[in-house]
C-alpha positions as CSV (number, residue, x, y, z in Angstrom):
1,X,1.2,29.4,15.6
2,X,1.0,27.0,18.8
3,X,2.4,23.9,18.5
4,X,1.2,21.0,21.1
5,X,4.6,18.9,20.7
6,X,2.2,15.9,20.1
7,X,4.8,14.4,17.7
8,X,6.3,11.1,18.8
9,X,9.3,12.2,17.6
10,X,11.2,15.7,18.5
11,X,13.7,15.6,15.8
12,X,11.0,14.9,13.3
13,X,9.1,17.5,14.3
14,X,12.1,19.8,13.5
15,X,11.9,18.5,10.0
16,X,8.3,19.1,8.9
17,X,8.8,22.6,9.8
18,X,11.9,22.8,7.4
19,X,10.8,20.6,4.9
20,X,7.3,22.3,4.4
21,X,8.9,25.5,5.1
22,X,6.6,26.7,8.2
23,X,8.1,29.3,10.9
24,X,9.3,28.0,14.0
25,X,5.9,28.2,16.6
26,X,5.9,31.4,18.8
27,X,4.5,28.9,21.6
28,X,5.1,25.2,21.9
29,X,3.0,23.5,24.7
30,X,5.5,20.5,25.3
31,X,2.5,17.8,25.1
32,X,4.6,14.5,24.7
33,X,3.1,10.6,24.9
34,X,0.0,9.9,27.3
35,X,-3.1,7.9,27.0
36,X,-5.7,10.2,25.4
37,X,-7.3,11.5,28.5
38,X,-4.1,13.0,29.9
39,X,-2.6,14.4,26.4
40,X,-5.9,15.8,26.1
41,X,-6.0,17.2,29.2
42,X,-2.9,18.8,29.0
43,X,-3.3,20.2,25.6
44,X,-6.6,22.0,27.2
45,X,-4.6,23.0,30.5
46,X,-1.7,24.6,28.4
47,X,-3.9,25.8,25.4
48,X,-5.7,28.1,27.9
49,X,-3.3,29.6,29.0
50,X,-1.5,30.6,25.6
51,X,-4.9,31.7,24.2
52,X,-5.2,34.4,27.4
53,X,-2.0,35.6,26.3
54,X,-2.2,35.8,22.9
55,X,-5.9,36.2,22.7
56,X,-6.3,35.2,19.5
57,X,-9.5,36.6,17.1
58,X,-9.7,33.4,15.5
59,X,-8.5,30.0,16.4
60,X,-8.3,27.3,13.7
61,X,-8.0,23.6,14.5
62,X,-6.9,20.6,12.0
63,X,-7.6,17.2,11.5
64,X,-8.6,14.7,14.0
65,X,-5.9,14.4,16.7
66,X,-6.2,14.6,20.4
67,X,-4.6,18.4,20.3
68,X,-7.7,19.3,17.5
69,X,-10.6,18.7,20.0
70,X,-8.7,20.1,22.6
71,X,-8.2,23.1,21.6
72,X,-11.3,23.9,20.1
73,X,-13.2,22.7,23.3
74,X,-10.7,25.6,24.7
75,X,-11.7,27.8,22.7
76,X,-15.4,27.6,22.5
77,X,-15.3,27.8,26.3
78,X,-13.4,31.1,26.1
79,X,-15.8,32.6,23.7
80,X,-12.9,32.9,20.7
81,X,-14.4,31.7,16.8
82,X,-13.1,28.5,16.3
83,X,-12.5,26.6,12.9
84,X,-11.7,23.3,11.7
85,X,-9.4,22.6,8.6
86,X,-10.5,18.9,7.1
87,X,-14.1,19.0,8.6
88,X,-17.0,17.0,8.0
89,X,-14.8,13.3,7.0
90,X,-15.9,10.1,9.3
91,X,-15.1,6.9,9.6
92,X,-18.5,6.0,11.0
93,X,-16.1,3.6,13.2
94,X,-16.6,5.1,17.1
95,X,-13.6,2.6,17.9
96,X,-11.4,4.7,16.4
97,X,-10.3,8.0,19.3
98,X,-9.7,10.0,15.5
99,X,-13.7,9.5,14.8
100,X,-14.3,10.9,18.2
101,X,-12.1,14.1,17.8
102,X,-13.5,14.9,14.1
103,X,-17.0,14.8,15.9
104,X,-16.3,16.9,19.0
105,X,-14.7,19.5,17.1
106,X,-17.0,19.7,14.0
107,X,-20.0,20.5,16.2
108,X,-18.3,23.0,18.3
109,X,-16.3,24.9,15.6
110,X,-17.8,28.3,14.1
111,X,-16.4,27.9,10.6
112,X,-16.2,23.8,9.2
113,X,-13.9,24.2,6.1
114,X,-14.2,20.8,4.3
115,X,-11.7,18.9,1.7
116,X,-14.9,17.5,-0.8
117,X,-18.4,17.7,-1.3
118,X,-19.3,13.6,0.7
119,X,-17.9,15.7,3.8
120,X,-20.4,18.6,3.0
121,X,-22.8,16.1,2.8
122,X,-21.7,14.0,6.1
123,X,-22.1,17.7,8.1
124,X,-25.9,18.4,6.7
125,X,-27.2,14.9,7.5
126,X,-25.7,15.2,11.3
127,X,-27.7,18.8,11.3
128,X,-24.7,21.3,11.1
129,X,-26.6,24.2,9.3
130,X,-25.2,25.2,5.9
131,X,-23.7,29.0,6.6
132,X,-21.3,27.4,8.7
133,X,-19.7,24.8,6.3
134,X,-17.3,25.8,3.8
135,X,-16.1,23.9,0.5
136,X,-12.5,24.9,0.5
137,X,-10.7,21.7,-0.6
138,X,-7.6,19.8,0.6
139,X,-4.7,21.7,2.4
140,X,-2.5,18.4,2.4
141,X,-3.0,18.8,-1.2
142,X,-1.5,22.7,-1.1
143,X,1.1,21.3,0.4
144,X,2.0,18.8,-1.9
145,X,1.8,20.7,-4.7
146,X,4.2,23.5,-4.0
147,X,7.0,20.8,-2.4
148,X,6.7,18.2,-5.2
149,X,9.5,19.8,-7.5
150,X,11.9,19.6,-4.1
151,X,10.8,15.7,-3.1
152,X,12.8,14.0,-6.2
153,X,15.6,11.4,-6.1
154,X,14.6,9.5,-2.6
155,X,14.0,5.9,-4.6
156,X,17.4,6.5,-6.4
157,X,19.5,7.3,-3.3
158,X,17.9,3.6,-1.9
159,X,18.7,1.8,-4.7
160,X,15.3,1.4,-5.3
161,X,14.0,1.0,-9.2
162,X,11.4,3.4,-10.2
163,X,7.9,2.6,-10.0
164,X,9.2,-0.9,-9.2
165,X,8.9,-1.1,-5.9
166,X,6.2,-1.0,-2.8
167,X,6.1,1.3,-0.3
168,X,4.8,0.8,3.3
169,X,3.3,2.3,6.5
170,X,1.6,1.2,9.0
171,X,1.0,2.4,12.5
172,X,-2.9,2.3,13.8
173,X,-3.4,-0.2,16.6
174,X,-6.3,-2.1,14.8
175,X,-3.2,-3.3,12.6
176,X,0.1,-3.4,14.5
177,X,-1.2,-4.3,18.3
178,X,-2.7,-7.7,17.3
179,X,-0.4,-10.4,16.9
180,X,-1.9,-12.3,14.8
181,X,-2.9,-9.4,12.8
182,X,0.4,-7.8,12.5
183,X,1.7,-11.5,11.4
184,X,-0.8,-11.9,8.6
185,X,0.2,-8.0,7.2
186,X,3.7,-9.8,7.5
187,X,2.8,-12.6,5.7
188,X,1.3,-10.5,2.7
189,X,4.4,-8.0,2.9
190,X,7.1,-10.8,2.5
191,X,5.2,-12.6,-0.3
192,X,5.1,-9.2,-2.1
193,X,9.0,-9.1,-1.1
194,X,9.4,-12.0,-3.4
195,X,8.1,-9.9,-6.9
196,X,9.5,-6.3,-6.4
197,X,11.8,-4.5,-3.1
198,X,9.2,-3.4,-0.4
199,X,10.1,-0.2,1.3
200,X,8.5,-0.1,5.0
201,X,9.6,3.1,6.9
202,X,8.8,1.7,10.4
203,X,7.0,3.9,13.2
204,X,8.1,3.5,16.5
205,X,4.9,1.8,17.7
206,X,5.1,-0.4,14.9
207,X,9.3,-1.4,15.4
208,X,7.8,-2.4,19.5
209,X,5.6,-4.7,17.9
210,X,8.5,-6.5,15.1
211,X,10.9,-7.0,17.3
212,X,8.9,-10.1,18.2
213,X,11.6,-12.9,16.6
214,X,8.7,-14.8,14.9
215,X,7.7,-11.3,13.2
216,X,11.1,-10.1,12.6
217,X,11.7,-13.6,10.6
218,X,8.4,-13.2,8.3
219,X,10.0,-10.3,7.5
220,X,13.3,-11.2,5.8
221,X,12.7,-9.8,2.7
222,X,11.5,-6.7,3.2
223,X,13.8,-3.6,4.0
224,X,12.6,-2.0,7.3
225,X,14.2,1.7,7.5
226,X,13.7,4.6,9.9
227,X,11.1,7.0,9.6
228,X,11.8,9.7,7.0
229,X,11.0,13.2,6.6
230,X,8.2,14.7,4.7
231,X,10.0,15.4,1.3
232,X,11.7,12.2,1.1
233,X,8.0,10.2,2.2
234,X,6.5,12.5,-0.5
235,X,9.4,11.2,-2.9
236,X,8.9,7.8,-2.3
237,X,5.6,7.7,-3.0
238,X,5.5,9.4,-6.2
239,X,8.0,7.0,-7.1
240,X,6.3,3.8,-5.8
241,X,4.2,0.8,-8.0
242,X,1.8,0.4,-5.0
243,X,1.5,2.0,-1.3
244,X,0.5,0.1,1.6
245,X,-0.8,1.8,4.2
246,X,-3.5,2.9,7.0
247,X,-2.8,6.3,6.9
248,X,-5.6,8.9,6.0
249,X,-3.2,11.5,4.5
250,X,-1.1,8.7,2.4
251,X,-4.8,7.9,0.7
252,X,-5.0,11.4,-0.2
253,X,-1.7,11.6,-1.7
254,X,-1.6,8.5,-3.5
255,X,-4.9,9.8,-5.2
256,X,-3.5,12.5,-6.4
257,X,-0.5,11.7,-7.7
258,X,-2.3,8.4,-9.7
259,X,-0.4,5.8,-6.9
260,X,-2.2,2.5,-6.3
261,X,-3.1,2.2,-2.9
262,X,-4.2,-0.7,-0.7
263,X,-5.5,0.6,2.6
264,X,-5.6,-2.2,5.3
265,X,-8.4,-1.3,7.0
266,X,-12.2,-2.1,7.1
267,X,-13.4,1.3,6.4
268,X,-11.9,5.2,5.5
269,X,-13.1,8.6,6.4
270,X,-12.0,9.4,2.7
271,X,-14.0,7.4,1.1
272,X,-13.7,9.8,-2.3
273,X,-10.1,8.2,-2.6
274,X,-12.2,4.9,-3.4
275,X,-14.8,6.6,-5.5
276,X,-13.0,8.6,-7.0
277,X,-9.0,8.0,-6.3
278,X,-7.0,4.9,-6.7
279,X,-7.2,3.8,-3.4
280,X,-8.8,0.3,-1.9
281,X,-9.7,-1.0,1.6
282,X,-8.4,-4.5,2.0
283,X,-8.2,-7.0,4.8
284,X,-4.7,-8.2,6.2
285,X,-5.3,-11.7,4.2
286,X,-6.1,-9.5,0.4
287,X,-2.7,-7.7,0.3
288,X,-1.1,-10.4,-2.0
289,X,-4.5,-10.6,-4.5
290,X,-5.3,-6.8,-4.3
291,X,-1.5,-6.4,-5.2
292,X,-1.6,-8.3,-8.3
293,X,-5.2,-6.7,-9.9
294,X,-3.2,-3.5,-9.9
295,X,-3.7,-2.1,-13.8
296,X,-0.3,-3.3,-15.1
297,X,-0.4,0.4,-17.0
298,X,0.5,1.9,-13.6
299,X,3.5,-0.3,-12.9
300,X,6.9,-0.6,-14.4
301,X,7.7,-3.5,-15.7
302,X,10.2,-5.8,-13.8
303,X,13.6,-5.6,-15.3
304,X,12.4,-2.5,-16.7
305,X,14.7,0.4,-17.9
306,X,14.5,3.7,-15.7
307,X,11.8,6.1,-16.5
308,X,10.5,3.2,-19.3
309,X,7.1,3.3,-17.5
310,X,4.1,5.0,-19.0
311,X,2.6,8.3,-17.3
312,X,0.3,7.6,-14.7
313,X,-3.3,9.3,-14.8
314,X,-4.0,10.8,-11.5
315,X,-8.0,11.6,-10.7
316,X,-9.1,15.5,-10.7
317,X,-11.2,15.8,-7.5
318,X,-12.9,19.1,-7.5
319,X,-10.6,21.9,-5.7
320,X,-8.2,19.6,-4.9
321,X,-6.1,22.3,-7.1
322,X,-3.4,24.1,-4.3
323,X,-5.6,26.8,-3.4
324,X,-7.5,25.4,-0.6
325,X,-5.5,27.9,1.9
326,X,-6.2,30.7,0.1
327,X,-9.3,29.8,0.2
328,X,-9.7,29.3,4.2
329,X,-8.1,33.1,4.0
330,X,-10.2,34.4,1.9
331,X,-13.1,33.2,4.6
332,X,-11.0,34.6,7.6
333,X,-10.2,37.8,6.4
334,X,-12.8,39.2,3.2
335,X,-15.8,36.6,4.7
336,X,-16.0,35.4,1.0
337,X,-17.9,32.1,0.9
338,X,-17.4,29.0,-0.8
339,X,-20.0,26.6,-1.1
């Protein structure tokens, strides 16, 4: 495994390898902070260079970052099979540098393994021909599924009551580089404060932008805490009444595990988390209204006793099951297909 060393955080890093139980990387390229064009360019100068060594018979890319478009533009260019894990999902925003790095390295990769059928369906339409898509489902979803037994007890150790409280994150720039944007999300969060506790692990790029004094003060009621690792994130959202978010991978989650969601943003490259899931795109100024036409089913009670709540009724999206690596294997290594 190569890792780029993308993550904004080193220590971090560390801890999604431990908590999801990966090996430590044979090669990390050291890729810190840069505007897109340099981290990009350095993933591709670095990437090279680790794929001549190892050469590599197949190289597989994931997601939409900087590092996934890199690489598979490396890779292509050196003549190596190239696939993309969570292919064929858009936006159909090109402001966003994610939409642009899901496109690039869709139509270069050999081998497109998608998460649902609307991505299947996004990949025909923009002429990818069928024998190179595959309908594998949703790694994050593996993922999830093994570690949910271990990611128990996070709302507990905070003091926070179960299924009575909301859980934030926030991060993009569409949200958390506009003032006046950031403030209204403030304004919503803090009214929200007044009902139930609102959790808001903070990203680093977002705890820049509150340490404005105006900001910091819309935000009294709400408890701001560092970034945590994957297991405890994973806790505290199984636990939560409602997410807030505009994170792709938290819309996926919350889905399956039957969590409200409110996504603040105009649009989703998972749009089956609205279809299907219980996720909703809402502006900055619906967060307080969206909030309250949550089914009251899915939320405890305030006051209520521990564990009172009612079991939640998470969604069954097709192969969304735990299997979707085997799957991707199975395609590697037998050429099985999955369509």
């Amino acid at each position: 495994m190569v890792h780029t060393g993308q993550h904004y955080d080193a220590l971090m890093s560390d801890t999604f390898f431990a908590d999801l139980e990966i090996p430590a990387p044979a090669v990390n390229l050291g890729v810190g902070s840069a505007s897109h064009a340099k981290q990009t360019a350095a993933v591709m100068d670095r990437f090279e260079d680790a794929c001549l060594e190892l050469k590599p018979d197949c190289v597989l890319v994931y997601g939409d970052v900087n590092s996934t478009a890199a690489a598979a533009l490396v890779a292509v260019k050196l003549g190596v099979k190239t696939a993309h894990v969570e292919a064929g999902l858009r936006s159909h925003d090109r402001s966003m540098p994610e939409e642009h790095n899901r496109i690039v390295a869709d139509h270069l990769c050999d081998l497109l393994f998608t998460p649902s059928r609307d991505a299947i369906a996004t990949l025909k339409s923009e002429g990818i021909p069928p024998e190179r898509i595959e309908f594998v489902g949703n790694v994050m979803i593996d993922t999830l599924i093994r570690l949910r037994g271990k990611a128990k007890g996070s709302a507990e150790r905070l003091g926070l009551p179960e299924r009575g409280f909301v859980l934030v994150t926030l991060h993009r720039p569409g949200n958390v580089d506009d003032p006046a944007t950031l403030a209204q999300i403030c304004d919503g969060l803090s009214a929200l404060a007044r009902e139930r506790p609102v959790v808001f692990p903070v990203h680093p790029r977002t705890r820049q932008r509150l340490a404005e004094p105006a900001l910091a003060k819309k935000l009294a009621g709400v408890r701001l805490v560092d970034p945590v690792p994957y297991l405890e994130m994973l806790s505290l959202t199984d636990s939560a009444a409602l997410v807030v978010t505009d994170s792709g991978g938290v819309q996926e989650e919350t889905t399956f595990l039957g969590v409200p969601c409110l996504t603040v943003r105009p649009n989703t490259e998972r749009p089956i988390t609205v279809t299907e899931g219980t996720n909703r795109l809402v502006t900055p100024g619906e967060i307080v209204t969206a909030a309250s036409a949550v089914p009251p089913g899915m939320v405890s009670p305030r006051g209520a006793a521990p564990g009172s709540a009612a079991p939640r009724k998470a969604p069954v999206i097709e192969r969304w099951d735990g299997k979707a690596g085997e799957r991707i294997a199975q395609v590697l290594c037998e050429g099985k297909r999955f369509e």
